[in-house]
N, C-alpha and C positions, 0 to 999 in steps of 0.2 A: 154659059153660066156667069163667066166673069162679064162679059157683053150686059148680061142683064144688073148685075150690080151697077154697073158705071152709069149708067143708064137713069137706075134709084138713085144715083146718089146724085147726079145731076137736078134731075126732078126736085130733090129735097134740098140742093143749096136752093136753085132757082124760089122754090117754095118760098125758103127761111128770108132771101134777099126782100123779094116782094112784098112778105108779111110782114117787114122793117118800113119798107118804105111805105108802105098804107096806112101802119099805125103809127107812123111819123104824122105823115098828110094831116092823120084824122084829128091826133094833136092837136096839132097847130091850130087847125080851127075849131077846136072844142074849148070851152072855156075851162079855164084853170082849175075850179070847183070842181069838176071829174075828173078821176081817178082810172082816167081809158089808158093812160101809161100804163097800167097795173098788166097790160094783154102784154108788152112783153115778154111776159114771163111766161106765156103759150110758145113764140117765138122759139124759147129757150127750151122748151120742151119737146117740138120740135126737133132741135136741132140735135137734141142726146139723141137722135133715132138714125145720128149719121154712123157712119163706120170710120169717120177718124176724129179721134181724141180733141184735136184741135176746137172742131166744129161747136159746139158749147162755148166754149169759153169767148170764141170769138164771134158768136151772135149775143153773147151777156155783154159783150165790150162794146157793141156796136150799139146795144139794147140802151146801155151806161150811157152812151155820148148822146144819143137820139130822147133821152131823157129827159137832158139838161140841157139840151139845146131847146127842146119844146117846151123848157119849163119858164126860157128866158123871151121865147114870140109867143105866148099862148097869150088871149086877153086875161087882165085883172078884175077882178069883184072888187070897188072900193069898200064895202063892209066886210072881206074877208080877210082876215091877218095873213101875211104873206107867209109867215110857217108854216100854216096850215098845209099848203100846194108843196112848199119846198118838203115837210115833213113826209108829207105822199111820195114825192120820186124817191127821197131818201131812201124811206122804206122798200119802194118798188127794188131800185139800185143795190139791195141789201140782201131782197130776196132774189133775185136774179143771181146773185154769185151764191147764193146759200145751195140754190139749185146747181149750179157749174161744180161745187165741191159736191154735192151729193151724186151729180154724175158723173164726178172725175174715181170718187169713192167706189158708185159702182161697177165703173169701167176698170178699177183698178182687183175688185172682188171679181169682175168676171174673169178679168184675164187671169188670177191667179185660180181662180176655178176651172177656166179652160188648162191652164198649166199643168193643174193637180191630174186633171183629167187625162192630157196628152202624157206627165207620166204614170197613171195609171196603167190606162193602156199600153205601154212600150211594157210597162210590166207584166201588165200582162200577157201580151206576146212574148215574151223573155221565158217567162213561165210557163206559156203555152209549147214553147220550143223545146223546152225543159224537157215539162211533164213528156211531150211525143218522142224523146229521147231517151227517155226515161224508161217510156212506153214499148219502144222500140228495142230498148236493152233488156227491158224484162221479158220482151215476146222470147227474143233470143236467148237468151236465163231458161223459160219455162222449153221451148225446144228440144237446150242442151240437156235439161233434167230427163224433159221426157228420152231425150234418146239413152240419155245414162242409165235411167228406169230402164228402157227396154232392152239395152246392153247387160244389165247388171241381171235382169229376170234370165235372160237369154245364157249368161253366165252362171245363175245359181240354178238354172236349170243340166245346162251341163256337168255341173261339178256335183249336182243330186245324180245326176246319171253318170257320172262317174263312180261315186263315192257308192251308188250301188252295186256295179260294177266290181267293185274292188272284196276279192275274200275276206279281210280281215275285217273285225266290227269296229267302226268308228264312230266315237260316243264327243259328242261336244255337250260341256257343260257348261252353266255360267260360276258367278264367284260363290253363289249358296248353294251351290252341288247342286243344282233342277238341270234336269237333262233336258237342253232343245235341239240335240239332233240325234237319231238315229235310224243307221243305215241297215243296207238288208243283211250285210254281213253280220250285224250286231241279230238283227232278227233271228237269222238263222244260229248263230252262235247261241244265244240266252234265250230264246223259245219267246220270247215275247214280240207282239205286234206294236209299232211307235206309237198309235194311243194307247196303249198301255203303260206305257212308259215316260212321255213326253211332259214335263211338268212336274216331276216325281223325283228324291235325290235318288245322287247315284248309289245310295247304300243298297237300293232297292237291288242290284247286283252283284254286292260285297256277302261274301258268309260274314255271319254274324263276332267272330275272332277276331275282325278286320273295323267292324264299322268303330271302334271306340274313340283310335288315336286318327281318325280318316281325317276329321271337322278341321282339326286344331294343325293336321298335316297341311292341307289345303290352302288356310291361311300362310303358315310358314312358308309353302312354296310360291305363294304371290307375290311376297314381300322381297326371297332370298334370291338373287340372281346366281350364286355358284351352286345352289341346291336346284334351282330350275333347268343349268345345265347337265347339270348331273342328272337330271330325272331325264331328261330328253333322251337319254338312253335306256334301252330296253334294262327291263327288272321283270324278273319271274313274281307271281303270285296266284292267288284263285279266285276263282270267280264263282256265284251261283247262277244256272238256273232257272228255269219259271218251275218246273219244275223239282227243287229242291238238290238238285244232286250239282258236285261240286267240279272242279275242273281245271285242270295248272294252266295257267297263262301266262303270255310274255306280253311285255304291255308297256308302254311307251307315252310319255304325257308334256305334252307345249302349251305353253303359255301365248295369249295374242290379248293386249291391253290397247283399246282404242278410246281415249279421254279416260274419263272416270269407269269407264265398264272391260272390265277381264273376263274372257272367255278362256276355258281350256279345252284342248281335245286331248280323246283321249284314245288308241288306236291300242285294238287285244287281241293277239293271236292265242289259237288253241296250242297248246302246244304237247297236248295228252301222248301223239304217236310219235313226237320228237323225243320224249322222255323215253317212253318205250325202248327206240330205238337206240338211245345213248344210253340206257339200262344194260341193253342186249350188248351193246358194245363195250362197255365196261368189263360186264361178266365174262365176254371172250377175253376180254385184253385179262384180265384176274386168270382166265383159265388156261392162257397163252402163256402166261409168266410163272405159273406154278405148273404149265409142263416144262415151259424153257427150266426151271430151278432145279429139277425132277430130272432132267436131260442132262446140266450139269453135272447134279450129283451122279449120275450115272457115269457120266463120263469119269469123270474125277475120280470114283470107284473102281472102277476099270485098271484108269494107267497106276492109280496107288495099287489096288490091290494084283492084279495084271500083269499087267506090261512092267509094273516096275518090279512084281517080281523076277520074270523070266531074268530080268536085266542083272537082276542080282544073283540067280543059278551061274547066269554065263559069265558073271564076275569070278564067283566062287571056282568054275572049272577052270577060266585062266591062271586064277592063283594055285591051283595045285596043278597045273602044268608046268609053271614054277617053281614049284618046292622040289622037281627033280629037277635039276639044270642037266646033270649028265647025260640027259635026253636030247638034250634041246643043241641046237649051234649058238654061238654068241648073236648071229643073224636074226636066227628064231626068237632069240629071248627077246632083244631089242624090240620085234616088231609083237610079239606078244604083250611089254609090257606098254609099248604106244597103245595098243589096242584096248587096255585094261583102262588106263588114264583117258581116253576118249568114250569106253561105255560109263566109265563114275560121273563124267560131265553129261552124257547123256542120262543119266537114271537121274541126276540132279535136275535137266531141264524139265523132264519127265515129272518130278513130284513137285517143283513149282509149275508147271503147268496144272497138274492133277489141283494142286493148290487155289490158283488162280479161276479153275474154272467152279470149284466148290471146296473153301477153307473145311478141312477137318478139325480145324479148331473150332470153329463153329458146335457140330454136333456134340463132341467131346467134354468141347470147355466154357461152353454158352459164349452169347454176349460178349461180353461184359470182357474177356480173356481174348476173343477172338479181334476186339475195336483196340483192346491196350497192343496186341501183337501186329495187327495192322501197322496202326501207329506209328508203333518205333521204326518197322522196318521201313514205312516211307520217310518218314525223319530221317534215318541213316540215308536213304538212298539221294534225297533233295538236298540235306542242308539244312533243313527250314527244321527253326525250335518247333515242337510240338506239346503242347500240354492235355494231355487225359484229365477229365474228372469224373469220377464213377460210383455210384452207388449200389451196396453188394445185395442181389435181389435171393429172396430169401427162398423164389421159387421159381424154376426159369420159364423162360418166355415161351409161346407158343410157336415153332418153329417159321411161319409165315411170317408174324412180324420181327421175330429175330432178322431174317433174311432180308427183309422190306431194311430195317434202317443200318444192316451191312452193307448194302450196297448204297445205299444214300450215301452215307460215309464213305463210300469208296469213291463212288461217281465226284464227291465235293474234292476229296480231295485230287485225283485225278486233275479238274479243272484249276483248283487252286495251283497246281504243278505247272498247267500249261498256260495260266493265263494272269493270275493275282501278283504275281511276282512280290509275297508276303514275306515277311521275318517271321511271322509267328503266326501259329496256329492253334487254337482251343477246341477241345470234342467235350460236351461236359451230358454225362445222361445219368436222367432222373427218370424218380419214379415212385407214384403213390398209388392207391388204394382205386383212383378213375382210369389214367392213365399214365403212357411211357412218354419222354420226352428226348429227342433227342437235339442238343445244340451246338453248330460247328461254323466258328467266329476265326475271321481271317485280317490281316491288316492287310491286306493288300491295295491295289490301284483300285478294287471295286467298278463299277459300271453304271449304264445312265439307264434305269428302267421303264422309261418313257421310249427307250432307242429299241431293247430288247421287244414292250410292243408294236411297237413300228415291224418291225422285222418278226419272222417266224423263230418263235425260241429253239433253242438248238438240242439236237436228238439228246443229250446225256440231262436237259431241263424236265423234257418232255418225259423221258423214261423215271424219272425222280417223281416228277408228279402222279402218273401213272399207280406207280410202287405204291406210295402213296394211299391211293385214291382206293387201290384193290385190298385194305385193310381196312377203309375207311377214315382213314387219318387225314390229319388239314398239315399243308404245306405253307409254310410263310418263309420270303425273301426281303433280305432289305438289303439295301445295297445302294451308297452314292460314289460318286468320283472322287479317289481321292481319302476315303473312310474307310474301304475296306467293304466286305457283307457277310453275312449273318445267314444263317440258314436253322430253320426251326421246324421240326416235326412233332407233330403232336399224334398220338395213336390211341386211342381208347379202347379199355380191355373190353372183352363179353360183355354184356348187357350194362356198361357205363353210355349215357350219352354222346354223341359226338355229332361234331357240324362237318356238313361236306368240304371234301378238300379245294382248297383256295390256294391260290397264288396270286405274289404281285405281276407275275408278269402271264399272269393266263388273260 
């Protein structure tokens, strides 16, 4: 190809050379009057058909000399004005460069056209390299999608086969309460089929008592971070239903916010035969503690009436073994009267035992006599100031919950003994027309009730709750490091109201 260029281009000097030299010749011997100069300018047109720049200019310059050289041997017309001739090469000499700039013009338009061109295309291939890169990155974008698609199916397919799988019903809702998931647990639980439900709020579940404060709940725990951790722990409630009838549940609810969109789930066990069963259990524990009280008093009956008689016959016959010495040796008496002095300290261990295991002041002197005689005698016994405050009931207590907050009292302060290392102690019991109150306030070191649940509370906590619980009465503890604690019993009489019993550290 470049062989064949040089080749033309040769040709086309050669051409240009020889079409100078001819129309020179032809000049010369043409007479002045014609205007055969004028074919230069084919010459020069010609010669724009070279491929180098030069070639024009320098068949115009060659065009230029061969002009005026033929203009000075060509013959004269004596009747023609000499401008005439001279005005023709002029002209010719005028258009010959007018040409050399029109083709330096368009040699200069092509080559910036060729340029524009060359960087056209590099841009385009720029782009083209791009775009297949581009191309390339998106093939691989739509692979990793599709695989993550099929990962993610493969995934929501497992965790549907999980989450059926699983007993409890698990309810996911979005942030306007419309249920979009429900599992077979939920199915089986609430009697409904997921198109029944799927689209639907979740009131469609709630008895009706429930749905009021649910809307305006829902919101607040969107918003509230220590209310959403709190809720994330199980909370008793009820549910309804396809069929209308009701059901305790435990029920448990998280928050999952992705951008602008919150989802919650929401996971509810039945908890109908748990109750049952902590029903059943309570009743024994009530029926356990009012025969343990019953067993007490029996006992306590016993060594008072009993044993601590006997104890006092065999006193009374040593003292009149006694009253006659004449009988007796000095030996005799001595060891009769040790013997007398050691059954007074037994008949005494004997009726505070009797005491201890069921106060006759109690029965006797109610309440209210049996809490002020406690009192004093562990005051006397610790050290520790003690203050009674008491309210005189106009009718006394029903002996169960007399007993229920005697032994509170006892068990509080027992532990106050061995553990608050207090100055001062307060018992102070009220009482109106709903319920009895009993409250016993310590200064002591107090404790960390975060630690107590961490740890299993200890049998004299558990037995207080208990007591408690088998009258129906709510237990409350407060207690920090450092502050001392507080101990509050509430008991409601026959048919007053009352809330199940609670503790800070159950």
């Amino acid at each position: 190809m470049r062989i064949n260029a040089q080749f033309k281009e040769s040709i086309l000097i050669g051409l240009t050379i020889l079409s100078l030299a001819g129309l020179f010749i032809f000049d010369i011997y043409t007479p002045t009057i014609l205007a055969d100069h004028a074919a230069y300018v084919i010459v020069v047109l010609i010669a724009t058909a070279s491929r180098f720049s030069w070639m024009p200019s320098l068949a115009a310059g060659a065009g230029t000399i061969l002009t005026m050289v033929g203009g000075l041997g060509t013959p004269w017309f004596a009747d023609v004005p000499r401008w005439i001739p001279m005005g023709n090469r002029s002209i010719t000499i005028v258009i010959l460069w007018v040409l050399v700039w029109f083709a330096w013009k368009r040699r200069q338009a092509k080559t910036a056209l060729q340029k524009a061109n060359e960087d056209l295309e590099q841009k385009v291939v720029e782009r083209t390299q791009e775009l297949a890169a581009v191309n390339r990155a998106l093939v691989l974008e739509i692979a990793e999608r599709v695989q993550t698609e099929q990962a993610l199916r493969l995934s929501q397919g497992r965790l549907a086969d999980i989450l059926d799988i699983a007993d409890d019903a698990i309810i996911v809702i979005e942030h306007d309460r419309s249920i979009m998931l429900f599992n077979q647990g939920a199915v089986k639980l609430f009697g409904y089929n997921p198109d029944e439900v799927l689209g639907n709020s979740i009131d469609l579940l709630l008895p009706e008592r429930f749905r009021i404060d649910h809307p305006s709940y829902i919101n607040v725990f969107a918003h509230d971070p220590e209310l959403a951790r709190r809720t994330a722990q199980r909370r008793e409630l009820f549910g309804l239903r396809k069929d209308g009838s009701e059901f305790p549940a435990e029920a448990s609810i998280s928050k999952l916010s992705l951008g602008e969109r919150t989802t919650f789930t929401v996971i509810v066990r039945d908890i109908t035969d748990r109750l049952r069963t902590e029903r059943q259990l309570q009743s024994l524990t009530t029926q356990l503690m009012t025969a343990q009280e019953e067993e007490r008093r029996r006992i306590a009956r016993e060594l008072h009436d009993d044993v601590n008689q006997r104890l006092a016959l065999l006193a009374i016959d040593m003292a009149n073994m006694l009253s006659d010495p004449s009988r007796l040796t000095t030996q005799a008496k001595e060891t009769i009267q040790s013997l007398n002095q050691r059954l007074v300290r037994i008949s005494d261990d004997v009726r505070r035992m009797a005491y201890q295991f069921h106060p006759s002041i109690l029965d006797d002197l109610g309440l209210t006599a049996a809490l002020k005689h406690m009192a004093d005698e562990w005051s006397e016994k610790t050290g520790i100031k003690t203050v009674v405050v008491q309210e005189e009931m106009a009718d006394p207590l029903p002996r169960d919950i007399a007993s229920c907050l005697y032994r509170v009292a006892q068990e509080s302060l027992t532990n106050i003994m061995k553990h608050a290392r207090a100055a001062r102690v307060e018992l102070e019991l009220t009482c109106d027309d709903q319920e009895i109150t009993l409250s016993i306030y310590d200064t002591g070191v107090g404790f960390d009730l975060k630690d107590i649940r961490a740890r299993h509370p200890g049998l004299g906590l558990v037995n207080m709750r208990e007591r408690v619980r088998s009258v129906r009465g709510r237990l409350d503890i407060q207690s920090e490091l450092g502050r001392g604690t507080h101990i509050i019993v509430h008991i409601p009489f026959s048919g007053a109201p009352h809330e199940e019993t609670t503790s800070s550290f159950s």
